[in-house]
Each structure stands twice: as C-alpha cells, then as structure tokens.
N, CA and C atoms as a LAMMPS dump frame, in Angstrom:
ITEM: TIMESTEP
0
ITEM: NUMBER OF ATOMS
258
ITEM: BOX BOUNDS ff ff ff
-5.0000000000000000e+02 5.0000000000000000e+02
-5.0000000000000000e+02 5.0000000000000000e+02
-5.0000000000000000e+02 5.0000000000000000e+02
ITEM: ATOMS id mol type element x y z
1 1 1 N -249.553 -405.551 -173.246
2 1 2 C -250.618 -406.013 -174.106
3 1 3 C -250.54 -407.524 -174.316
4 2 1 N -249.286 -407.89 -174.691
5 2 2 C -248.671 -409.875 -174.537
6 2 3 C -250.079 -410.309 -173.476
7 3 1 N -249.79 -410.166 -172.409
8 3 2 C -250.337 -410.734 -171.442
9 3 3 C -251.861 -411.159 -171.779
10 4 1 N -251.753 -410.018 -172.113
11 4 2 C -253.703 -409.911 -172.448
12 4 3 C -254.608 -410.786 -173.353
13 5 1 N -253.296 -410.528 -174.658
14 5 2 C -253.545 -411.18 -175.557
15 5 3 C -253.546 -412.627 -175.442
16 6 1 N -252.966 -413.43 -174.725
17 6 2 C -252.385 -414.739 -174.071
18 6 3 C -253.658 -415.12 -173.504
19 7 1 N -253.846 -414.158 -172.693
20 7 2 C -255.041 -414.687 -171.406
21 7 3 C -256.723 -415.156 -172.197
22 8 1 N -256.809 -414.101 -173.694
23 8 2 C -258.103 -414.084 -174.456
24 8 3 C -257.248 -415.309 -175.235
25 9 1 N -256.693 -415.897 -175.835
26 9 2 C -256.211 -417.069 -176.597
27 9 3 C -256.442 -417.847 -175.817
28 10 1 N -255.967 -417.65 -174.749
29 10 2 C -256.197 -419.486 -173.506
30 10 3 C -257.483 -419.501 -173.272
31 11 1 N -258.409 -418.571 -172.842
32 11 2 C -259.673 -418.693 -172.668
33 11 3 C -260.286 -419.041 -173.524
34 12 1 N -260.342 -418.616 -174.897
35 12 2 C -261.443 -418.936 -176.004
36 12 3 C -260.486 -419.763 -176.627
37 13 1 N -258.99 -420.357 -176.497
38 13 2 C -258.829 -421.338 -177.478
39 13 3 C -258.728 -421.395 -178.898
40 14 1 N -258.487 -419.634 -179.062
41 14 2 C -258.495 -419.674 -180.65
42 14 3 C -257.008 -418.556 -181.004
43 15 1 N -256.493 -418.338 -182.043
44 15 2 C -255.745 -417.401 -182.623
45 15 3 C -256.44 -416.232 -182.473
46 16 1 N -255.666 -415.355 -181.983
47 16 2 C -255.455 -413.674 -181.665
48 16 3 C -255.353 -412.933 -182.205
49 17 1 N -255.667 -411.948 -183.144
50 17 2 C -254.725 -411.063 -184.583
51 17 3 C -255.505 -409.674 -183.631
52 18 1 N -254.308 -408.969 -183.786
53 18 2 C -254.154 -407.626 -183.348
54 18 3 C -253.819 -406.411 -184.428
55 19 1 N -254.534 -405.805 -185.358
56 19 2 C -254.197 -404.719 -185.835
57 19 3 C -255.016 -403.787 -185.782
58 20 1 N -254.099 -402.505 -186.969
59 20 2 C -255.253 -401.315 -186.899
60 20 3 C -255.163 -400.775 -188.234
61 21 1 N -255.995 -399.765 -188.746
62 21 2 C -256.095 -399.354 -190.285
63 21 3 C -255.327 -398.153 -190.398
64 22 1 N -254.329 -398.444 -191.107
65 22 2 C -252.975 -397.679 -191.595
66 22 3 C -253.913 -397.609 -192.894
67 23 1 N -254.268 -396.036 -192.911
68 23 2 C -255.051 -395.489 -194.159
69 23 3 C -256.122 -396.404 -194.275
70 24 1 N -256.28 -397.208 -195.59
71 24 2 C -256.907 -398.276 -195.723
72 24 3 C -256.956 -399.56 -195.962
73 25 1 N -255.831 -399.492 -195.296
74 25 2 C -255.107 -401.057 -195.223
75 25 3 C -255.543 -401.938 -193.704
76 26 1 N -255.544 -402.739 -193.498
77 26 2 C -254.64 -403.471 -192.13
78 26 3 C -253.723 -403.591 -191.929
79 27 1 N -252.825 -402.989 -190.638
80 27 2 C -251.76 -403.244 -190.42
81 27 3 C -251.912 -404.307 -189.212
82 28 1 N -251.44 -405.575 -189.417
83 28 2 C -251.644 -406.5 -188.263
84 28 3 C -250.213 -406.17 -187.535
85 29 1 N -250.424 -405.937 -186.023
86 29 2 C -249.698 -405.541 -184.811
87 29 3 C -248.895 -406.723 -184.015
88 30 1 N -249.671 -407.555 -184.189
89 30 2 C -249.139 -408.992 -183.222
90 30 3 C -250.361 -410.358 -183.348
91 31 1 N -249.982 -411.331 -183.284
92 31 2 C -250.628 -412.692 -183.361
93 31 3 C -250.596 -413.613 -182.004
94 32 1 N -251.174 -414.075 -181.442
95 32 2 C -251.423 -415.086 -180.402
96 32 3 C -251.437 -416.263 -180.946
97 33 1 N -251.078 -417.127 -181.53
98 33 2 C -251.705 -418.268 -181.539
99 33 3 C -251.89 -419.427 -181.182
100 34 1 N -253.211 -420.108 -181.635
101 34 2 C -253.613 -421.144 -180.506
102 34 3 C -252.902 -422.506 -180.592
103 35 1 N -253.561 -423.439 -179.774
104 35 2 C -253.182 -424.729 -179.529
105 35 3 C -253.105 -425.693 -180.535
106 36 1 N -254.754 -424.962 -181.534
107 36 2 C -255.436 -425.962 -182.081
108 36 3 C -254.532 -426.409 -183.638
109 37 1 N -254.63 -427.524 -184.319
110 37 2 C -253.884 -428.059 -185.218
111 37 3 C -254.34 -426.548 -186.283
112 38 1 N -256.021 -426.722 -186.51
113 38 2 C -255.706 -425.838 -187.762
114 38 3 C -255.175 -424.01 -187.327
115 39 1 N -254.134 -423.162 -188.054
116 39 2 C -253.939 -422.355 -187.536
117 39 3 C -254.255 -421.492 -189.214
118 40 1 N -253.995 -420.223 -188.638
119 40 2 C -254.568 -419.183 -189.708
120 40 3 C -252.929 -418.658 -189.717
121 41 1 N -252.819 -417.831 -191.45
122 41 2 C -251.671 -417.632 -191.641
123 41 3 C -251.132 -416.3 -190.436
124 42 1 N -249.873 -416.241 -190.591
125 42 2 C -249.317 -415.11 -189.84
126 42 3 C -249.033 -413.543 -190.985
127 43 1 N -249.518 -412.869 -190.76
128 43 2 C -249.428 -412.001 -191.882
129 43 3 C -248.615 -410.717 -191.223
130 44 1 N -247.906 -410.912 -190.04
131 44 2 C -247.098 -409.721 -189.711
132 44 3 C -246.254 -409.161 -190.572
133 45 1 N -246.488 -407.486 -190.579
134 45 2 C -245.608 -406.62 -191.662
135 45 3 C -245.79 -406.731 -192.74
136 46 1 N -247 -407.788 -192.994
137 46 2 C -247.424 -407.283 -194.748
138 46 3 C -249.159 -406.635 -194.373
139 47 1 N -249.056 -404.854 -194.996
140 47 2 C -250.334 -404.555 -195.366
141 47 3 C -251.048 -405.322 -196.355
142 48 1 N -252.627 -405.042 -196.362
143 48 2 C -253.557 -405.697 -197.482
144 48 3 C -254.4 -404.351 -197.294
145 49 1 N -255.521 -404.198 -198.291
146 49 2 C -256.257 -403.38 -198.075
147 49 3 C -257.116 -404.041 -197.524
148 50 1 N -257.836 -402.886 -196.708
149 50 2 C -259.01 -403.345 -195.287
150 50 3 C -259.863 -404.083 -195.909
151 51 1 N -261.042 -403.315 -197.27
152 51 2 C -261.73 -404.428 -197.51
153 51 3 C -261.613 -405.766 -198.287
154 52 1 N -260.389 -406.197 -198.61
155 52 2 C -259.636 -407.209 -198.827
156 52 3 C -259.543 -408.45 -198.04
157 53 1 N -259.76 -408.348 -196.442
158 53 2 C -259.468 -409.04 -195.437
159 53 3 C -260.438 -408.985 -194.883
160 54 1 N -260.341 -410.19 -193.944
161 54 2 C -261.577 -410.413 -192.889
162 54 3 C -261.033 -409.543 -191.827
163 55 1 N -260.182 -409.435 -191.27
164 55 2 C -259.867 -408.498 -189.709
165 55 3 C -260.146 -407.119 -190.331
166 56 1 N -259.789 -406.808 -192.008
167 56 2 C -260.009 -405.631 -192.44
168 56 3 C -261.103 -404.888 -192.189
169 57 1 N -262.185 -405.84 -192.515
170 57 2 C -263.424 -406.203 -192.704
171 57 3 C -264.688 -405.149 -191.332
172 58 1 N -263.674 -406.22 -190.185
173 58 2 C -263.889 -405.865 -189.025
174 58 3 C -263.783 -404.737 -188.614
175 59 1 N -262.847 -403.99 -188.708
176 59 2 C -262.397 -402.69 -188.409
177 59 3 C -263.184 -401.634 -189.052
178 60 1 N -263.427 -401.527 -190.462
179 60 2 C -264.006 -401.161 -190.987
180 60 3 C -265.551 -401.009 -190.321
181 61 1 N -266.211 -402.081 -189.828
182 61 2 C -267.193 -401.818 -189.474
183 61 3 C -267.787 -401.207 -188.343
184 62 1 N -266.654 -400.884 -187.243
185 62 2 C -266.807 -400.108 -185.948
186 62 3 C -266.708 -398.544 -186.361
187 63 1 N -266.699 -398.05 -187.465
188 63 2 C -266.391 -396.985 -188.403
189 63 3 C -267.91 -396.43 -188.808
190 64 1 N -268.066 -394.823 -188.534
191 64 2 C -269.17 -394.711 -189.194
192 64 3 C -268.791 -394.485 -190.605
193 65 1 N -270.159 -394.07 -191.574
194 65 2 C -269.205 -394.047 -193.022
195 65 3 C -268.762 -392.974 -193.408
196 66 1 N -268.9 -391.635 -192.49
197 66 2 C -268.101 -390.219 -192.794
198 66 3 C -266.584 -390.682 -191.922
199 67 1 N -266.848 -391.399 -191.476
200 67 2 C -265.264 -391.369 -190.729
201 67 3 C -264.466 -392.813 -191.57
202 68 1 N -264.815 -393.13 -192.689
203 68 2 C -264.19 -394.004 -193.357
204 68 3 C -262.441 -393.426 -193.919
205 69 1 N -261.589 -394.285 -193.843
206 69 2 C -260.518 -393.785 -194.687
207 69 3 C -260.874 -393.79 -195.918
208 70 1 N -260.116 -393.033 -196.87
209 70 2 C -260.468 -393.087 -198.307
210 70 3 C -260.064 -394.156 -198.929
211 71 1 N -260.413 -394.779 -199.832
212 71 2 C -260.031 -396.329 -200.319
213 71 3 C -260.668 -397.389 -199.419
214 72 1 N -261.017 -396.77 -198.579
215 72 2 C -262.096 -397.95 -197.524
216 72 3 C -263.027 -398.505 -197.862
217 73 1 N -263.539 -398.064 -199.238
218 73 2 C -264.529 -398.846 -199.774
219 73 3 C -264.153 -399.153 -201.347
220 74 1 N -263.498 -399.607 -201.7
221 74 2 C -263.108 -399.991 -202.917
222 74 3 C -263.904 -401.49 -202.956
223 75 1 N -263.654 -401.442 -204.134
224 75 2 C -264.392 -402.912 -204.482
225 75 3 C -263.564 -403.884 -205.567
226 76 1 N -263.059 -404.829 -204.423
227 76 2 C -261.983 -405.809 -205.409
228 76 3 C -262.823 -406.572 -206.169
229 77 1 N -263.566 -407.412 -205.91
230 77 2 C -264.4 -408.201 -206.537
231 77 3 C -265.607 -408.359 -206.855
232 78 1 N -266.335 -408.725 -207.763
233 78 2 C -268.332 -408.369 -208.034
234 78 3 C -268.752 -408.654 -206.865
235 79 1 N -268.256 -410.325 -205.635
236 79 2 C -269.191 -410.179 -205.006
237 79 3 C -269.076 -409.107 -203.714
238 80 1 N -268.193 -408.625 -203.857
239 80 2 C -267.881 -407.136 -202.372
240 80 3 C -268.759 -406.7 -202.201
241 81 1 N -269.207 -406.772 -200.879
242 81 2 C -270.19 -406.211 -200.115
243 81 3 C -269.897 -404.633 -200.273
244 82 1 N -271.292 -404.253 -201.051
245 82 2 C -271.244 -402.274 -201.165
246 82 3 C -271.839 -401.504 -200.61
247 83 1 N -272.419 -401.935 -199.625
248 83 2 C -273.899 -401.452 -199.036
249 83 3 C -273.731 -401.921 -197.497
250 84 1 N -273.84 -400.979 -196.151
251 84 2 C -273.864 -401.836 -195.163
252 84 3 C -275.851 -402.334 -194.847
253 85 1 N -275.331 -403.372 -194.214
254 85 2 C -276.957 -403.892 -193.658
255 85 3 C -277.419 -403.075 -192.273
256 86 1 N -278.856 -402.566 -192.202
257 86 2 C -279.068 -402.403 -190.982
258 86 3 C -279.776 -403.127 -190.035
C-alpha cells in the first residue's frame, strides 16, 4: 500500500491520510506526507469521532444513511451539518 500511497503524494503534491471508521470514529492507518512547507498534523493512533473531522467527514459520506455507524451522526457543535444535501 506504501508504494501507492507515495506515488498519489508525488503526483498531486499534497499529504496522504489513510483511514477507516472504527465504529464512529476515524481511525487514521498511515500518512504520506508532502514536500510542501505547510503540512497538516499527524494524528496516528489517536481516534476522534467521524463527524468531528474532515477525513471523518469524508468517510461518512460514501455511506448510505441506513448503513451509518451509530454515533455517526452526533452533533458536536450548532454549526454541524444535520441534513445531507442532494
């Protein structure tokens, strides 16, 4: 998977984050990162809840909403998105 991940970082030039949703968390798997000065934190081995995070975020949304984990839609803050758009 290294390889892969390497090859999409050199091409697009950006940081890599690799996880998956442990319940309703993110579990980030592995990081690539890029060249560029500004970099994004490394958050390996610490969960967050999914809708907490932007990669969370993501995952969440390849999800229909019967196949949501439970806690997948909690709402940390007023402005949390509660509703998807179609």
């Amino acid at each position: 998977m290294r390889p892969h991940l390497d090859e999409v970082s050199d091409a697009l030039g950006e940081t890599i984050h690799l996880a998956r949703l442990d319940r309703s968390d993110t579990a980030p798997l592995t990081t690539r990162k890029s060249h560029q000065h500004l970099r994004a934190i490394n958050r390996l081995g610490r969960q967050a809840p999914a809708p907490a995070e932007t990669l969370g975020k993501a995952l969440l949304t390849e999800r229909a909403d019967d196949e949501l984990p439970p806690g997948a839609t909690i709402h940390l803050a007023h402005w949390t998105v509660r509703t998807r758009s179609t």
